[in-house]
C-alpha positions in Angstrom: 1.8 -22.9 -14.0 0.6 -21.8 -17.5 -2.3 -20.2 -19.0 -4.7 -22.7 -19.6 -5.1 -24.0 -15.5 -8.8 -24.4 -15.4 -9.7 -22.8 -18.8 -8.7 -24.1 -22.6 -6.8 -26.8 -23.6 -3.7 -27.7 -21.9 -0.5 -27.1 -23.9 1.9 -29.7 -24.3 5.6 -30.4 -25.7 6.9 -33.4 -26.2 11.0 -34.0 -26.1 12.3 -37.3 -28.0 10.7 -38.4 -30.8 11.5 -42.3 -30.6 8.9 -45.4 -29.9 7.3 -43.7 -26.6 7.4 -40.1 -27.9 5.0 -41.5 -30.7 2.9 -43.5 -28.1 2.3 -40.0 -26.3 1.6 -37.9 -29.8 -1.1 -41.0 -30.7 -2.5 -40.3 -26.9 -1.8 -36.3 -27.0 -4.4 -37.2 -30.6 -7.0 -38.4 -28.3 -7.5 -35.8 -26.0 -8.6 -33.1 -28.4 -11.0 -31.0 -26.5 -8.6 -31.0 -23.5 -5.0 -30.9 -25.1 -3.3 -29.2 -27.6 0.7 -30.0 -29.1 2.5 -27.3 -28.9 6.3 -28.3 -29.6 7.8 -31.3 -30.7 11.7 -31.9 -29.6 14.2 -34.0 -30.7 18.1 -33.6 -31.3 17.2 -35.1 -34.5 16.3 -31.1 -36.9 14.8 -33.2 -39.7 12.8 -35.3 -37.7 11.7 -32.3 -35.4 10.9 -30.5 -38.4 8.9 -33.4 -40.4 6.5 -34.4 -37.2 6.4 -30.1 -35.9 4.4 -30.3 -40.1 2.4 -33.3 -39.7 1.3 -32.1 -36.3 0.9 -28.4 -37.1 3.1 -27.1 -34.0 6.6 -25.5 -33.4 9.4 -28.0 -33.4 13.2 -27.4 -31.7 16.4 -29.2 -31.1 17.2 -28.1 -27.7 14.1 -27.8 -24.7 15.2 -24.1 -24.3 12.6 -22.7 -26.4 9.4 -24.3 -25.4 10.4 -23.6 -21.6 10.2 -19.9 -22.5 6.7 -20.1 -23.9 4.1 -19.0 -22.0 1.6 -21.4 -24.2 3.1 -24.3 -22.7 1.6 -25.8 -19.3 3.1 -29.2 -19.5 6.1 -31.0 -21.0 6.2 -34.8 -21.8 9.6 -36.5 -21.4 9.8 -39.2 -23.6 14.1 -39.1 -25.0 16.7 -41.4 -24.1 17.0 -42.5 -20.7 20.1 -40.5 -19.7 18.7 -37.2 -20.2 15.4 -37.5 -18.4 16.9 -36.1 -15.0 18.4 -32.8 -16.8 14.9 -32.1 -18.7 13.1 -32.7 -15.5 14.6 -30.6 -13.6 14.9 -28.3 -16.2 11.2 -28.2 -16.7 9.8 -27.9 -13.0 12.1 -25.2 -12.8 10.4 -23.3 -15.2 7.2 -24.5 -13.1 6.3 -26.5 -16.3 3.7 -30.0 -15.5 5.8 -33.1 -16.0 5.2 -36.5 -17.3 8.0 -38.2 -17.6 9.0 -41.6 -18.6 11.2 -44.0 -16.3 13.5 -44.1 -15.0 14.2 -40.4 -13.9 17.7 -41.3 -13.0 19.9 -44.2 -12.1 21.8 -42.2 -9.4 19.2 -42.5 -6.6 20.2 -38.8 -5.4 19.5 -37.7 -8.9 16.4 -39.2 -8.7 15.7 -38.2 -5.0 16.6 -34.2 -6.2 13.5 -34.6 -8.9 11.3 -36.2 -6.5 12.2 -33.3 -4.0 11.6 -30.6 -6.7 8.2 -31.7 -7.8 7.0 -31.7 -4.4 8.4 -28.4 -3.8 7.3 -26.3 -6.9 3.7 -28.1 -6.6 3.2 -29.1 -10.4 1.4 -31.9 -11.9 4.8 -34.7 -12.0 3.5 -38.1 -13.1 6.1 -41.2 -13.9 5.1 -43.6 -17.2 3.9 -46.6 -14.6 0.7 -46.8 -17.3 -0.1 -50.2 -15.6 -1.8 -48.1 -12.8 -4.4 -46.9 -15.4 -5.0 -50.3 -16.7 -8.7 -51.2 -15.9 -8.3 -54.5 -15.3 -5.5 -54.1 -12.7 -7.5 -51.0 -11.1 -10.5 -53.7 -10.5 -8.2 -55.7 -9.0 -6.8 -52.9 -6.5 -10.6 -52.0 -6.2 -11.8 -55.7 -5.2 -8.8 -55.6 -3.1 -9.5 -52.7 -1.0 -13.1 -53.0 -0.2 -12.1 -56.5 1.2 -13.6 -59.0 -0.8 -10.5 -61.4 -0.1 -9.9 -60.4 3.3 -6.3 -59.0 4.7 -3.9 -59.9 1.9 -1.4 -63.1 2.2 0.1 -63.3 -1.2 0.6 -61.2 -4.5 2.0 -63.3 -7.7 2.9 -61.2 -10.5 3.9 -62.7 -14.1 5.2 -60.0 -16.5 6.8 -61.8 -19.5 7.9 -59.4 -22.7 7.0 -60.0 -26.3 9.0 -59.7 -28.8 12.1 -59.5 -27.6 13.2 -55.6 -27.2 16.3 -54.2 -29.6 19.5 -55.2 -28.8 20.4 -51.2 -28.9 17.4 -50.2 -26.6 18.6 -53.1 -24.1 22.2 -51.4 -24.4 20.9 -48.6 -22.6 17.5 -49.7 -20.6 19.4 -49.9 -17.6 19.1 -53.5 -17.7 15.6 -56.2 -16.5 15.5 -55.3 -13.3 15.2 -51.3 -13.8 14.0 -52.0 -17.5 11.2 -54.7 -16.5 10.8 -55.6 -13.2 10.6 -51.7 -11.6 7.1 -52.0 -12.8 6.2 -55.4 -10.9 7.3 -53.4 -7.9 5.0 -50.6 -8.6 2.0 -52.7 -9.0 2.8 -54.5 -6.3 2.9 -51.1 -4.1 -0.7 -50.2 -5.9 -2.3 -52.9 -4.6 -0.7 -53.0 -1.3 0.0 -50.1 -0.8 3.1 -51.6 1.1 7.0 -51.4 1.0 9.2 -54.7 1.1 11.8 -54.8 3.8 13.4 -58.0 2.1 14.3 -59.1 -1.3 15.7 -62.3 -2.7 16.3 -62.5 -6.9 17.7 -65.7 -9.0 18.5 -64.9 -12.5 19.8 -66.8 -15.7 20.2 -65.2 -19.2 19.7 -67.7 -22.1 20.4 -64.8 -25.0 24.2 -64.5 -25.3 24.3 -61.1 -26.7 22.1 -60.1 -23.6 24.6 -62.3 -21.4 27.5 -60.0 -23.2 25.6 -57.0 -21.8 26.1 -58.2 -17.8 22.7 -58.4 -18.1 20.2 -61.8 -17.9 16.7 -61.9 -19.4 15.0 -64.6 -17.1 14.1 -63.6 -13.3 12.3 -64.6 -10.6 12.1 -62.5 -7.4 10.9 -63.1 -4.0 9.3 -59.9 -1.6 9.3 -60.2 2.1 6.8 -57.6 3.9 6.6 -56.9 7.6 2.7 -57.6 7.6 3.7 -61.1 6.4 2.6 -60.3 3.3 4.9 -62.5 0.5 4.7 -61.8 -3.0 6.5 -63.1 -6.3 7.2 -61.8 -9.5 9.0 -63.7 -12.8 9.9 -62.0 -15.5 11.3 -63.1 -19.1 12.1 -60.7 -22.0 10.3 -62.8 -24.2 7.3 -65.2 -24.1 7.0 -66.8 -27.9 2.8 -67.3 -27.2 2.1 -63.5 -26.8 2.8 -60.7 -24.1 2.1 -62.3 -20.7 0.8 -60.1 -17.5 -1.1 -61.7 -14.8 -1.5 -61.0 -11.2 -2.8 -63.2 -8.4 -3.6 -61.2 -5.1 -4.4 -64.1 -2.1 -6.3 -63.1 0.7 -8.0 -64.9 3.7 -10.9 -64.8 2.4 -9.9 -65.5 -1.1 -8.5 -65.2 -4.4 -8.8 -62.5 -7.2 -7.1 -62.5 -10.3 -6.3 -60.2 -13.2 -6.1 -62.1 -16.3 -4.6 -61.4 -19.6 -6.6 -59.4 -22.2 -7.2 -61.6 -25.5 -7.4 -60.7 -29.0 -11.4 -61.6 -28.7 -13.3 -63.6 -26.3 -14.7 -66.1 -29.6 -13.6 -69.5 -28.2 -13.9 -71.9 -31.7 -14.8 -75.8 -31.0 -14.7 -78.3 -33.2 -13.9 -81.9 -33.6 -10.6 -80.9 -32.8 -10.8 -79.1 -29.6 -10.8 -76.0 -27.9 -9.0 -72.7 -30.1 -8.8 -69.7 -28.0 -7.8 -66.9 -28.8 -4.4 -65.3 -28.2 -3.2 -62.3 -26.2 -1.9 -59.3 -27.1 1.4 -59.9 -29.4 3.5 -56.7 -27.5 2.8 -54.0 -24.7 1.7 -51.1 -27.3 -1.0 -53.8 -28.0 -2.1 -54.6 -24.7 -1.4 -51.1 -23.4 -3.1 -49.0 -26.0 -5.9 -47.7 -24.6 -3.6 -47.3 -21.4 -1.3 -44.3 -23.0 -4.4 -42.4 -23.6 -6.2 -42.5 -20.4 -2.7 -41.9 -18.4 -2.4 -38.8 -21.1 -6.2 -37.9 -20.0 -5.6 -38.0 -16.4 -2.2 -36.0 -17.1 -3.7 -33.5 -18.3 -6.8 -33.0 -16.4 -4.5 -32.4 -13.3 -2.9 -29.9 -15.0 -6.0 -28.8 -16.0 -7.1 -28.6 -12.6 -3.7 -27.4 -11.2 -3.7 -30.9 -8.8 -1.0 -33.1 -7.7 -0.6 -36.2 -6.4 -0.6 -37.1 -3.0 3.5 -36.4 -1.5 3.8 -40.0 -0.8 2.6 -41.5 -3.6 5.3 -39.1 -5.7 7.5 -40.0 -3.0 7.2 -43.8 -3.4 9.4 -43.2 -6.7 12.7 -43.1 -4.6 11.5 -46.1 -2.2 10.6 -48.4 -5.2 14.4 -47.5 -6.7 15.8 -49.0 -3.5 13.6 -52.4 -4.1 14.6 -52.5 -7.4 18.3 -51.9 -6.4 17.8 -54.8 -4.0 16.3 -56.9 -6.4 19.6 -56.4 -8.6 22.3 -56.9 -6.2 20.5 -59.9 -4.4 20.8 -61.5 -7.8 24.6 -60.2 -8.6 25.4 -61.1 -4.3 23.7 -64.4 -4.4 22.1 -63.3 -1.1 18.5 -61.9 0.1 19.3 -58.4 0.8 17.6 -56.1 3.5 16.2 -52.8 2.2 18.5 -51.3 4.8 21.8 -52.6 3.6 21.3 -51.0 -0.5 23.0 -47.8 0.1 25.9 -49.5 1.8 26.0 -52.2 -1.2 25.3 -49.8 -3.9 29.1 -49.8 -5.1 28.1 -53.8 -6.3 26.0 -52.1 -9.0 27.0 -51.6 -12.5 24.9 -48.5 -13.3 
C-alpha cells in the first residue's frame, strides 16, 4: 500500500470517464479532508485532458502511469465493462486499493482470479453494490438481525428502472440479469446473509430493439434456500411512475419493509383527493447520497489499511453463479440447481 495508510489524504485515480466515472469524481468531491484525485484516465486524450484541468490532477490515456506513482493508494474502476478484469488485476498487482464497478468479469474464472488476488495481496477491493450503503436498506438488515421479525420466511424484492437505459449501454451491460438483477441477489445475500441452492426465472421483453439484443426487459425470479427461506425479485427496465425499489423481509414474528424514498414527504389534500409525492425519477437520484458514503467508506479502509472480511469478497463469485442460474433457468425454461451452472454454462450467450 501507498503513502497515505493512516496519515493524509488518500490518493485516488479514476479510469473511464463515462456516467459512473463522474458519479465517483462528484463523490471523490465530497470527501475532501480524506481524499484527494490524483489521475483521471480515459482512452479518450481530450477528455482526459479537459476533466485532469477542471479537477487540477494528472490525466493519461493508458493506467500505466498512475500505477507507477507512489502518490496513488487507490484506483477506481469505472470504464467499460470489458476491461474491468485487466485494470483490476493490473492494479492489485501493483498492490494498489480497488473499487471497482460490476461486473469484474463475465468469465467466472476471470472473475474467480480477481476475487483470489484481492484476498491474497490484502488491499482494500470493494465492488459498486452501493445499495449496501443505502440507509434505508441497512435499517432493514439492522431490524432484521437483532430479530424484531423472528427467523426469516420470505424476502420480496421489486427493483424496476427508470428511464429506460441507452440502447448502446444495454448493447454491452451484459444483459438484465447481470445488468439488473445481480444486485437483487446481493441484497438478498445482505440481509440473509444466505446462498440459494435453487433458482427458477420467467422472462418476456416487450421493447423490440431489446428483444433484437437476445435480451428481455421484464423478469420475475423465484429463490429457493435450504433454511426454507423463499424470496422473489421482479425486475423491469422501466417503470413510467418513477424508479421503483422496495423490499419486503417476512419473518415469524413479522413484517419489515423498506419503502421507496419520495421527492418530499408534503402529502397535498384537497377536494380532490390525496397528491403524494413522487419517487426519485432515476438511480443517480435515489442513489446520490449513496456514491458518496460508499466513496467514504472506500477510502477510510484504505485509510486504515482494512479489508473486508474473505467471505464477504468471496460471495462475489457465489452471487455470479445465482445470477448465471437466474439466466439459463429463464433461456432452459427450467428451475436450475446451483450445482448444475458450470455444467450448463455453454447455454449462455456471454
Amino acid at each position: 500500500m501507498a503513502a497515505s495508510q493512516g496519515r493524509g489524504r488518500v490518493g485516488i485515480a479514476i479510469i473511464g470517464l463515462g456516467r459512473a466515472g463522474h458519479f465517483h469524481l462528484t463523490s471523490i468531491g465530497g470527501c475532501p479532508d480524506t481524499a484527494e484525485l490524483k489521475w483521471v484516465v480515459d482512452i479518450d486524450e481530450e477528455k482526459a485532458q479537459r476533466i485532469a484541468k477542471e479537477k487540477g490532477c494528472q490525466w493519461a490515456t493508458s493506467l500505466e502511469p498512475v500505477l507507477l506513482d507512489a502518490s496513488v493508494d487507490a484506483v477506481v474502476i469505472a470504464s467499460t465493462t470489458n476491461t474491468h478484469f485487466e485494470y483490476c488485476k493490473a492494479a492489485l498487482t501493483a498492490k494498489k486499493a480497488v473499487f471497482t464497478e460490476k461486473p469484474i468479469s463475465h468469465k467466472p474464472e476471470q472473475l474467480k482470479e480477481v476475487i483470489d488476488m484481492a484476498i491474497d495481496k490484502k488491499v482494500p477491493f470493494l465492488v459498486g453494490y452501493q445499495r449496501r450503503v443505502d440507509r434505508n436498506f441497512r435499517e432493514l438488515a439492522r431490524q432484521i438481525k437483532r430479530d424484531a421479525i423472528g427467523g426469516l420466511r420470505m424476502l420480496k424484492c421489486c427493483s424496476r428502472d427508470n428511464p429506460m437505459p441507452p440502447m448502446p449501454y444495454l448493447k454491452v451491460s451484459g444483459g438484465i440479469f447481470y445488468d439488473m438483477l445481480t444486485h437483487d441477489f446481493d441484497m438478498i445475500h445482505f440481509l440473509s446473509g444466505e446462498i440459494p441452492t435453487e433458482v427458477y426465472s420467467v422472462g418476456h421483453c416487450y421493447d423490440e430493439e431489446i428483444k433484437a439484443m437476445d435480451d428481455v426487459d421484464t423478469v420475475m425470479v423465484t429463490l429457493k434456500f435450504a433454511s426454507g427461506l423463499m424470496a422473489t425479485v421482479d425486475t423491469s427496465r422501466v417503470a413510467p411512475y418513477g424508479y421503483d425499489q422496495r423490499v419486503e423481509a417476512f419473518g415469524e414474528k413479522g413484517m419489515a419493509t423498506a419503502h421507496n424514498e419520495k421527492e418530499s414527504t408534503v402529502v397535498v389534500a384537497s377536494a380532490a383527493g390525496y397528491v403524494h409525492p413522487r419517487s426519485h425519477k432515476s438511480f443517480p437520484e435515489r442513489y446520490k447520497t449513496c456514491y458518496t458514503e460508499e466513496m467514504a467508506e472506500f477510502v477510510a479502509m484504505v485509510k486504515a489499511g482494512t479489508t473486508e472480511s474473505e467471505e464477504t469478497v468471496r460471495r462475489h463469485v457465489i452471487l455470479e453463479r445465482v445470477t448465471a442460474a437466474a439466466e439459463l433457468s429463464h433461456r432452459l425454461g427450467r428451475a436450475i440447481k446451483l450445482d448444475e451452472v458450470d455444467g450448463l454454462r455453454d447455454q449462455m450467450p456471454h
